[in-house]
C-alpha positions in Angstrom: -21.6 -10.8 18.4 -23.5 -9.3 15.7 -20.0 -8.5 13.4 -19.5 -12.3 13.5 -22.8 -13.2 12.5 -22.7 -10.6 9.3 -19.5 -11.8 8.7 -20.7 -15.8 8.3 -23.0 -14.8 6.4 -21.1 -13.1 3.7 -18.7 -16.5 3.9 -21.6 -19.0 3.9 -24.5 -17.0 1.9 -22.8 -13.9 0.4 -20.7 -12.5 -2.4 -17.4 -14.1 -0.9 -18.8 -17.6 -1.6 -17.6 -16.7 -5.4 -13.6 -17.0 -4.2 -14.5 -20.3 -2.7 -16.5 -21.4 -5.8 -13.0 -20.0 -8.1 -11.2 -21.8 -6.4 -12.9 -24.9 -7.4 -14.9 -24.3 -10.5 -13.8 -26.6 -13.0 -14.2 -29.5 -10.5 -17.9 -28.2 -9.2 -18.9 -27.8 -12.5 -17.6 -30.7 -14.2 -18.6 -33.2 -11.1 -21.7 -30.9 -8.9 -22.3 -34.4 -7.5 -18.8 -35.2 -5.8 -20.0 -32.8 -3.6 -21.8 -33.1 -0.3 -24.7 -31.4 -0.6 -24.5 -28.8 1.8 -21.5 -27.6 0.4 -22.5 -28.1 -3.5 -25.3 -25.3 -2.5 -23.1 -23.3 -0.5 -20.1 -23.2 -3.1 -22.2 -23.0 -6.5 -23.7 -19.7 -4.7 -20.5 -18.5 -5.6 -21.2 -18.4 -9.1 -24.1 -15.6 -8.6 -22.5 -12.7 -6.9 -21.2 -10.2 -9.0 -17.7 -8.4 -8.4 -19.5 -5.0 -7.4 -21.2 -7.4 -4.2 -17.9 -9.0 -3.2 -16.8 -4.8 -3.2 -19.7 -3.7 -1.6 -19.7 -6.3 1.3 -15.5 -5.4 1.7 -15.5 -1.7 2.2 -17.5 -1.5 4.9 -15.2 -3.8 7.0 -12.1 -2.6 5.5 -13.1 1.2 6.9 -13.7 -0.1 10.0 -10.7 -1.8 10.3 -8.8 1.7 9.0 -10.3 3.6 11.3 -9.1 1.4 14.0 -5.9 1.1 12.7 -6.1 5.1 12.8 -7.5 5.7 16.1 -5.2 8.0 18.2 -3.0 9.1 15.3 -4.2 12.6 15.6 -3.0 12.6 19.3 -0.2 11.2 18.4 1.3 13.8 15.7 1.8 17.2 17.2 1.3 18.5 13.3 0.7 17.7 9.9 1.9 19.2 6.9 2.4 18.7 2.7 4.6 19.9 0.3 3.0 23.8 0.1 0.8 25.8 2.0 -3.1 26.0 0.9 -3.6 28.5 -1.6 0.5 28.4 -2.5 0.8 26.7 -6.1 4.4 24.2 -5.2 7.2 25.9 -7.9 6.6 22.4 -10.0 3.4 23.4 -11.0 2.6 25.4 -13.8 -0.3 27.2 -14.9 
């Protein structure tokens, strides 16, 4: 339960507030009163976060949603391999 209640609070308290407060910015600012109260507070928190919270608060989730996207992939590939061996320079390349 604990990943949900993280989770609501980045939506209701944290830097992903600010895409909900974009959304609607020219109306909240211009008319902060049309808003029920609850949600003027909620949304105008929005305005505070900067870009590098909205980041920080995303990459956590987003590697844990790769690695479970990626879980079992190394049992399921019998090898892996690039263009050149390690320590091979590929014929493109030139010193």
């Amino acid at each position: 339960f604990a990943p949900f209640v993280d989770t609501a609070r980045l939506l209701y308290g944290g830097p992903w507030v600010a895409e909900r407060y974009q959304a609607i910015r020219a109306f909240v600012d211009a008319q902060p009163e049309a808003l029920f109260p609850v949600t003027r507070e909620i949304t105008l928190g929005g305005a505070k976060p900067l870009a590098a919270d909205a980041f920080a608060a995303w990459l956590p989730r987003a590697k844990a949603f790769l690695e479970q996207d990626l879980k079992g992939l190394e049992d399921a590939l019998d090898a892996a391999g690039a263009p050149w061996t390690p320590g091979r320079l590929p014929s493109w390349h030139k010193d």
